[in-house]
DORODO-545874 format. One line per 4 residues: their letters; for each residue x, y, z of C-alpha. Coordinates in pm, 1 decimal, padded with zeros to 6 digits. Example, Ala and Ser with C-alpha at 12.3 -4.5 7.8 and 13.67 -1.06 7.14 Angstrom:
<vopas>
AS = 01230.0/-00450.0/00780.0; 01367.0/-00106.0/00714.0
</vopas>
This chain:
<vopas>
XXXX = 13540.3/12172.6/11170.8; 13457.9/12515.6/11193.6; 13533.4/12707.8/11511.5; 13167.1/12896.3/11443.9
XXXX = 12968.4/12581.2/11406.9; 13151.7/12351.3/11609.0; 12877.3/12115.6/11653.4; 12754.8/12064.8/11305.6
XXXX = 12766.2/11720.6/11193.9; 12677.8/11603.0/10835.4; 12375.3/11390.2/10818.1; 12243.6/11055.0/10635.3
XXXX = 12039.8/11123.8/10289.3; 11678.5/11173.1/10379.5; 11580.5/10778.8/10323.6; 11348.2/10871.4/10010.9
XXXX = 11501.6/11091.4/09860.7; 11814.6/10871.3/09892.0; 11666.2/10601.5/09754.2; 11548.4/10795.3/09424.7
XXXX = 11878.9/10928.4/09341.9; 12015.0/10557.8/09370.9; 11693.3/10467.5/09141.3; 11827.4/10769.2/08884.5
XXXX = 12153.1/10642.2/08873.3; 12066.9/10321.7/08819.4; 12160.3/10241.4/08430.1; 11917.9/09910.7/08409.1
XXXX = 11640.7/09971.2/08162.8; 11409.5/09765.2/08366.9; 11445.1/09953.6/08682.7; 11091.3/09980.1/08916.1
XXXX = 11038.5/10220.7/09129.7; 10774.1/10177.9/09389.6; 10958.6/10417.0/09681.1; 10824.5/10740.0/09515.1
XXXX = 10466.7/10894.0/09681.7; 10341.4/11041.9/09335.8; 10036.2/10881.5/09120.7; 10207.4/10746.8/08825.9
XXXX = 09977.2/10621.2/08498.2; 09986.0/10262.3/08305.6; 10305.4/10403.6/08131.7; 10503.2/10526.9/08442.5
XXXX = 10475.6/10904.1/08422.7; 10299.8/11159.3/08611.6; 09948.6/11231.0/08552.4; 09790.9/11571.8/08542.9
XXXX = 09465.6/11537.2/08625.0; 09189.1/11670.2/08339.1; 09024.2/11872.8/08668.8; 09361.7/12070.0/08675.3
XXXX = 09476.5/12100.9/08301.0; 09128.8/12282.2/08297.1; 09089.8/12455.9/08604.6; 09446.0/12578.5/08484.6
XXXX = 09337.6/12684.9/08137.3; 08990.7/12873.0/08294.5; 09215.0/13027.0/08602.8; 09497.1/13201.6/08346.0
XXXX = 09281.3/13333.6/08092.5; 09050.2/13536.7/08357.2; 09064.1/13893.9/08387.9; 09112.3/13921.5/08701.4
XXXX = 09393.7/13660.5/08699.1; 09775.9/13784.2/08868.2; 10057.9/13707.1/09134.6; 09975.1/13953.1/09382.0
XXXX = 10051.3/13848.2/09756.8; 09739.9/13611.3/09924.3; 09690.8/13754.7/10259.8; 09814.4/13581.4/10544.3
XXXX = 09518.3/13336.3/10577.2; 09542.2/13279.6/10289.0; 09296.2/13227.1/09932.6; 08965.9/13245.5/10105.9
XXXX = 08825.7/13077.5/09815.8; 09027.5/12748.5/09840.5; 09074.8/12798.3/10242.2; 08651.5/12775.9/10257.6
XXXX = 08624.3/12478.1/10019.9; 08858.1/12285.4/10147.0; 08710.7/12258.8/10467.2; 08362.1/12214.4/10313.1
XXXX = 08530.9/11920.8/10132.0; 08662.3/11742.7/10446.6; 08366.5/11864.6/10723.8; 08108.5/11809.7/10447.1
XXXX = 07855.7/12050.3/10335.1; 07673.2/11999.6/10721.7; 07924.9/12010.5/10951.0; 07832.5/12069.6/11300.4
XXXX = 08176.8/12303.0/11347.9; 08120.3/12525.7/11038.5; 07712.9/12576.1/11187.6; 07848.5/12718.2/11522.3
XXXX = 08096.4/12875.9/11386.1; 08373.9/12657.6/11537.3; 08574.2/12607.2/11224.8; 08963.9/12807.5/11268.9
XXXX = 09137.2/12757.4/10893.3; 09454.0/12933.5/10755.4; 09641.1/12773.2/10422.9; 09951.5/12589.5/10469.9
XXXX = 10241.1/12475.2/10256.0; 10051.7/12152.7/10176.7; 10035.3/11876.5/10465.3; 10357.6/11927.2/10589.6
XXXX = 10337.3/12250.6/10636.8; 10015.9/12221.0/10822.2; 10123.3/12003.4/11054.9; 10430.3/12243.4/11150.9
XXXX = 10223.7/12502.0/11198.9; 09989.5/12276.3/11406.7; 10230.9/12136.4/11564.6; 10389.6/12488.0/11669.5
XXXX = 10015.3/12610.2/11783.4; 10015.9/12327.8/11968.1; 10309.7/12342.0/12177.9; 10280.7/12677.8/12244.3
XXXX = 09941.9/12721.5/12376.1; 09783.7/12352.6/12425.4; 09705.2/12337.5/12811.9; 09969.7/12055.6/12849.0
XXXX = 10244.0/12220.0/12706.6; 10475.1/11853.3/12805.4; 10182.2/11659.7/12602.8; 10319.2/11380.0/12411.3
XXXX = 10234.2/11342.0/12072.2; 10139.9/10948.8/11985.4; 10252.5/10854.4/11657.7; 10126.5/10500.1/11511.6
XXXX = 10372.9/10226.0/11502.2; 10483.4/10257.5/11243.2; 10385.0/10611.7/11077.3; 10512.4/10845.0/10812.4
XXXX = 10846.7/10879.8/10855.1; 10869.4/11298.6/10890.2; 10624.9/11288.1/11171.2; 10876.1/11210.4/11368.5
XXXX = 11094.8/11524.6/11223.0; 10830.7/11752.3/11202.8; 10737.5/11678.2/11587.5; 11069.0/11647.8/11744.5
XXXX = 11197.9/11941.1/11572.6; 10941.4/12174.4/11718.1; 11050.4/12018.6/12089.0; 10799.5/11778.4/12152.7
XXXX = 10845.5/11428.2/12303.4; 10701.7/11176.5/12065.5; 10581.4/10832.9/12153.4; 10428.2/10522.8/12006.6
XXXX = 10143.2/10301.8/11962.7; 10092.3/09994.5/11827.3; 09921.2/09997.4/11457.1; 10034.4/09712.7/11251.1
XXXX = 10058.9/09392.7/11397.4; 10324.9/09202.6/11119.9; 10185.7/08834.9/11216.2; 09871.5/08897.8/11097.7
XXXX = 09887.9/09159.9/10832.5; 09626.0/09365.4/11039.8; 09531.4/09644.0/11297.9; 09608.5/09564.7/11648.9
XXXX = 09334.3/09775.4/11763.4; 09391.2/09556.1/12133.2; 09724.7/09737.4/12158.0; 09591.2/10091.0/11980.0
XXXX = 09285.4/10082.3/12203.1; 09527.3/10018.2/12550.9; 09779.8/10280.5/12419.0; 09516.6/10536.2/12415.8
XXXX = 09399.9/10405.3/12777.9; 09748.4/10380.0/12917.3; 09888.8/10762.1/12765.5; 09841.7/11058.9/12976.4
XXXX = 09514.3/11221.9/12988.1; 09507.9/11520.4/12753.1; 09778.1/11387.2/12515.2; 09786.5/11437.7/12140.2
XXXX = 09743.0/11103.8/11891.3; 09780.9/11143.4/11564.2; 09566.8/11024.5/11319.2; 09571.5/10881.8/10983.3
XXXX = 09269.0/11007.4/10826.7; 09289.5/10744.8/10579.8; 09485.9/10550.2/10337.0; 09775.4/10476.2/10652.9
XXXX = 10112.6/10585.8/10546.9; 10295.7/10342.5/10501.2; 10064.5/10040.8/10585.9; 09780.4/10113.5/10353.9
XXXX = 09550.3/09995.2/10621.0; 09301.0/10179.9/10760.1; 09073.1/10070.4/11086.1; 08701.6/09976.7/10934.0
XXXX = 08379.6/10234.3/11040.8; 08353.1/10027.9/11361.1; 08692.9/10063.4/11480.4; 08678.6/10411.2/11376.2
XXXX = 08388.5/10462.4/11619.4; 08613.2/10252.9/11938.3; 08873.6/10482.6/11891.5; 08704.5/10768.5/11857.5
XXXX = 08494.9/10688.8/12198.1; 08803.3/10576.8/12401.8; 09017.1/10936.2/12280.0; 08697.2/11115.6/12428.5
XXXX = 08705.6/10941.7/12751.0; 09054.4/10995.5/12777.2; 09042.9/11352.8/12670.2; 09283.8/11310.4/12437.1
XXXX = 09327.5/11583.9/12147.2; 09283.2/11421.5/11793.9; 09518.0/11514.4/11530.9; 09403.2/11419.2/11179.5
XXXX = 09685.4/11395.2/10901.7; 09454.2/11393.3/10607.7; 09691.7/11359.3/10276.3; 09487.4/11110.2/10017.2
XXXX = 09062.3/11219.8/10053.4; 08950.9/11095.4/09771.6; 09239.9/10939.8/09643.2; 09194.1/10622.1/09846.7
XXXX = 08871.6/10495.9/09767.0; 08783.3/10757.5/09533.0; 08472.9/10831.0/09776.2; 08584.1/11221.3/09930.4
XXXX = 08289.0/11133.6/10161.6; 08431.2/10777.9/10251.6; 08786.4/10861.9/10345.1; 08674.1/11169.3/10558.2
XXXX = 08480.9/10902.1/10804.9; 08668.4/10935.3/11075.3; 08719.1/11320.6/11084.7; 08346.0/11372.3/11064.9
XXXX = 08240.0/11128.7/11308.1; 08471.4/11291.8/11517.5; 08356.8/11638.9/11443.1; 07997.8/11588.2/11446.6
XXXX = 07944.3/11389.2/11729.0; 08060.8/11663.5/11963.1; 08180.0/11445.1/12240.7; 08497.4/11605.1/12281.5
XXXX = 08573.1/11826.3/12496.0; 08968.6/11857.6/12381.5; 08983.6/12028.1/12017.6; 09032.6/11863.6/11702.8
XXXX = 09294.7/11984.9/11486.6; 09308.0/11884.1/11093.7; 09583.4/11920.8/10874.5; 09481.5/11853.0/10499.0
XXXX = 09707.6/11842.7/10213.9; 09593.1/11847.3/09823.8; 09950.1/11728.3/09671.9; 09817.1/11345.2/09620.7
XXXX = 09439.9/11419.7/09551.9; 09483.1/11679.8/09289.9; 09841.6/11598.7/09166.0; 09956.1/11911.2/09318.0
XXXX = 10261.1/11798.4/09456.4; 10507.1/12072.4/09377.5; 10266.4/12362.6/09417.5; 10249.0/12318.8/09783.0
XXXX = 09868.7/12323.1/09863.3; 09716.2/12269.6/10184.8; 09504.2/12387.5/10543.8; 09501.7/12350.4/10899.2
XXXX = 09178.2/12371.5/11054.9; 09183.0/12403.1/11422.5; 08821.9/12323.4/11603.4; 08758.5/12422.0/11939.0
XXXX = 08537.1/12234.8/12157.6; 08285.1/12558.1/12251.8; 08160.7/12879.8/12108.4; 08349.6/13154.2/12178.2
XXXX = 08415.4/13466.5/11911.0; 08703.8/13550.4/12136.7; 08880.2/13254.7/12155.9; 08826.4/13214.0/11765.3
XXXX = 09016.8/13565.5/11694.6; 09289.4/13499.0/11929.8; 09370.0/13117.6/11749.8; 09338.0/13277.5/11415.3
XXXX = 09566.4/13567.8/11494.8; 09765.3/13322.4/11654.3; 09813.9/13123.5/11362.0; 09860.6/13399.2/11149.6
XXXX = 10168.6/13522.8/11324.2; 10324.3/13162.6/11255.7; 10261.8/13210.3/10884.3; 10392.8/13552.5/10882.0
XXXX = 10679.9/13461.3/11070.1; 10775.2/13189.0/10854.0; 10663.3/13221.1/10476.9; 10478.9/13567.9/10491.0
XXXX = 10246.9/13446.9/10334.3; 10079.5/13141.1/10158.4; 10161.6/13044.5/09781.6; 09873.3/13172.6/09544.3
XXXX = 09905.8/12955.0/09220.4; 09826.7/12618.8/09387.9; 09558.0/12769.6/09576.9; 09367.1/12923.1/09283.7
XXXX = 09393.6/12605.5/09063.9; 09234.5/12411.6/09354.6; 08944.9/12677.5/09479.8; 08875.9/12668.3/09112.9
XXXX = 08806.9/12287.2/09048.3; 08613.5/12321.1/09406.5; 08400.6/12618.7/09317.2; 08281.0/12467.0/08935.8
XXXX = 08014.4/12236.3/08929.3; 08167.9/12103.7/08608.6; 08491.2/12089.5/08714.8; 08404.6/11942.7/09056.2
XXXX = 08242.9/11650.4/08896.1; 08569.1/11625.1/08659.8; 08766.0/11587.7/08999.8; 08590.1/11353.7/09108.5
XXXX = 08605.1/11076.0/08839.7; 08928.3/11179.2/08795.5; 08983.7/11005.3/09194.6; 08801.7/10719.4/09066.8
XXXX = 09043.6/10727.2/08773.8; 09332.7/10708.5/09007.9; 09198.0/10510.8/09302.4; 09083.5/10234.6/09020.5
XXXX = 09432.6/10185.6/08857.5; 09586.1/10151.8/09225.5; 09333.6/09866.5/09304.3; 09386.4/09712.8/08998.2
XXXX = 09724.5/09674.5/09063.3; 09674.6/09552.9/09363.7; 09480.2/09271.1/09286.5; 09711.3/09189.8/08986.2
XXXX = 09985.1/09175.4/09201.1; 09811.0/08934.2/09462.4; 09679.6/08722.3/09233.0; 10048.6/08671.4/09069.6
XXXX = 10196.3/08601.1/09408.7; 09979.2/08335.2/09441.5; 09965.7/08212.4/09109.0; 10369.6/08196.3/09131.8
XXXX = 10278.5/07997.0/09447.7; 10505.3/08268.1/09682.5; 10530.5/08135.4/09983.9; 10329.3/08315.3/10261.8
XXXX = 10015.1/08495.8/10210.4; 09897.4/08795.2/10032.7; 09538.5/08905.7/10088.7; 09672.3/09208.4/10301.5
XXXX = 09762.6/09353.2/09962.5; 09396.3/09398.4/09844.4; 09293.5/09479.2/10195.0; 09485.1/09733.0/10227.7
XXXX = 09410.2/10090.6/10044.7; 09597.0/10435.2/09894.8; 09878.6/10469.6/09751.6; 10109.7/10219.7/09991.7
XXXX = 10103.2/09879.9/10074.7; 10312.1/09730.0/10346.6; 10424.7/09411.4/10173.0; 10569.1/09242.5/10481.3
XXXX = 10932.5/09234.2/10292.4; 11205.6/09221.7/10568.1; 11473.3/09491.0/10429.7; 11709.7/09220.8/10345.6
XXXX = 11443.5/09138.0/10116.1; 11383.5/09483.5/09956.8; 11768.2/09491.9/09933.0; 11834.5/09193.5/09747.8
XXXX = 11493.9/09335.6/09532.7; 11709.5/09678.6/09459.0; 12088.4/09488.0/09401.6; 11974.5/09179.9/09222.2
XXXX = 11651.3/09318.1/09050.7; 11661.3/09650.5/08999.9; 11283.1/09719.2/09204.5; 11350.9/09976.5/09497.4
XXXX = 11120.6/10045.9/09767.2; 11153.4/10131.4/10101.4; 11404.2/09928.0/10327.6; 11058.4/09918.8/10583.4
XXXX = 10903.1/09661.4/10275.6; 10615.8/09956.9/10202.9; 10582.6/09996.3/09840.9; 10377.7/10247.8/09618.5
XXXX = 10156.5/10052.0/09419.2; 10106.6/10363.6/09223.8; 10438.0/10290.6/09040.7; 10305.3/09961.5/08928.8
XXXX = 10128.6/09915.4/08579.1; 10060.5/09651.2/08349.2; 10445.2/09669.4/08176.6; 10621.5/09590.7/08540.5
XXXX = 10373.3/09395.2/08741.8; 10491.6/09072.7/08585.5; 10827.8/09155.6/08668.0; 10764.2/09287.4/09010.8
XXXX = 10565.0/08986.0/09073.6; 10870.7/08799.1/09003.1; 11105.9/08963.1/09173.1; 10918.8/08935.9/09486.5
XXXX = 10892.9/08537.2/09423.3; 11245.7/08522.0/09370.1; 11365.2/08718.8/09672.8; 11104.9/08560.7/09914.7
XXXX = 11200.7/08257.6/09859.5; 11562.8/08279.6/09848.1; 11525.5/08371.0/10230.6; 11296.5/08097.3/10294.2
XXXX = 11558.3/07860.1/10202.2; 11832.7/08030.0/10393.9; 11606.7/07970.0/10721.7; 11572.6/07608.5/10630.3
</vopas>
């Protein structure tokens, strides 16, 4: 070891990214992969959305088009839309002039820089942040990187293939007033389930009387249901109904809803509970400084493409069946692959595939299942038993289907 860094120690592969490389050295020519969190089309490869190929085409041949610096904020054209897009065209924050935005390196990067906000100036700087049980897996990172404590509450209950809203709903009762919970805006990462409008509302009232700060991780909009209005429920009942008197941060990420993935496109919006044009320019210089201190500034390319299928009525509408596109395919799959598992007569049940919605679905494989799945048949997902359904299409799904069959019930014998 070094005498300089006498502490470093190397560290495991990131799980995901460690599972792809074993998926890309895998020589099988029959090889699945449902660990990657990209949209993939019937043939396996990525889709770029019509909305983009076009918005691309329109955005390069303009005159005014170059790769001068944004400012720090950001594009104001794509910073403005996107919260339109998740607040909705009446939003009670963007009326009184509530509504604190500054682009971010997609969702990720939003959350950082919420995250860092958050620590430094929330009123309980030794808040905990509550992360579902289970959740994505870099919340954790992101979080406990930037010094906060992180703790837990119960999500997915594995008996029943559903919410435990008891446990969520006592969590939120038994945590600290003030604390932070983190929510899935939709399409749950990794469970695919999502609490209906009704629990939505519970929640939502019991995080008000607690005085709890929301913290919505919006990543699929529009990508789960294919409804932009749908799977931004929760964040506008939560933002319209003006109960809270904590803020309500929102990070928002357009890597899975526009296919965006590498350009790194995405906002945190930051709504405090009252009016005050002094508070506003201290948050936004506030978050400024973070940008500057960290990236400078926000990447333009990204940006434009989106502000451009958001601004054009034509290519708006394009967007927008292009969602359905996507969020169809996934829920065909879906049902495909339920309906196989029971045709095969796998034992256990399977409905909590088709209940479930986005781009995951928490299969309820134990991780000596999923490994047997990678070793024996060449289908990798996540040792957690999550799978992207996205990666399934009509030349695999009778082969995944299998797989699973096979796998399941070589354990079931084992316990007998």
């Amino acid at each position: 070891m070094s005498k300089y860094f006498p502490s470093v120690k190397e560290l495991p592969p990131d799980p995901l990214f460690g599972l792809k490389a074993r998926f890309t050295s895998d020589s099988r020519s029959d090889k699945v992969d449902l660990g990657i969190g990209a949209y993939r089309d019937n043939n396996g490869k990525p889709w770029i959305l019509p909305a983009v190929k076009k918005a691309e085409a329109q955005l390069v041949s303009g005159a005014n088009y170059n790769h001068e610096y944004l400012s720090i904020e950001g594009f104001a054209g794509f910073v403005n839309s996107a919260a339109r897009i998740i607040l909705g065209d009446d939003s009670v924050a963007i009326k009184e002039n509530r509504l604190l935005s500054q682009q971010s390196l997609s969702g990720t990067g939003a959350l950082h820089v919420a995250g860092k906000f958050l620590k430094e100036f929330y009123h309980k700087s030794d808040a905990k942040i509550y992360l579902s049980k289970p959740t994505w897996a870099n919340h954790n990172q992101i979080f406990q990187t930037l010094g906060f404590e992180t703790a837990t509450y119960p999500y997915w209950d594995n008996d029943t293939k559903s919410l435990d809203l008891t446990g969520f709903l006592k969590a939120i009762d038994d945590a600290p007033k003030g604390s932070i919970f983190l929510l899935h805006a939709c399409a749950h990462n990794p469970t695919g389930l999502d609490p209906s409008k009704t629990q939505w509302l519970e929640i939502l009232d019991k995080l008000v009387a607690n005085d709890h700060l929301p913290l919505f991780d919006s990543a699929y909009q529009g990508f789960a249901s294919g409804d932009l209005e749908l799977d931004s429920y929760s964040i506008r009942t939560a933002v319209n109904s003006k109960k809270f008197s904590a803020p309500i941060v929102i990070c928002q990420s357009f890597a899975k809803n526009c296919g965006m993935y590498g350009e790194r496109v995405g906002a945190v919006h930051v709504i405090p509970s009252e009016t005050n044009e002094a508070l506003n320019k201290a948050i936004v210089s506030q978050l400024k400084k973070i940008i500057r201190s960290e990236i400078s500034n926000p990447p333009a390319y990204g940006s434009k493409v989106v502000a451009t299928i958001l601004n054009d009525p034509e290519l708006f509408k394009q967007w927008k069946d292009d969602l359905i596109t996507m969020s169809s395919r996934i829920n065909q799959m879906r049902i495909k692959l339920r309906d196989s598992l029971v045709e095969l007569q796998t034992p256990g049940t399977w409905d909590h595939i088709v209940n479930q919605t986005g781009m995951f679905s928490f299969t309820g494989l134990s991780s000596d299942m999923v490994k047997r799945l990678e070793e024996k048949h060449a289908v990798y997902l996540v040792s957690s038993g999550r799978a992207s359904v996205a990666g399934l299409n009509e030349h695999n799904i009778n082969k995944v289907a299998k797989s699973f069959d096979e796998v399941v019930r070589f354990y079931t014998k084992s316990k007998l």
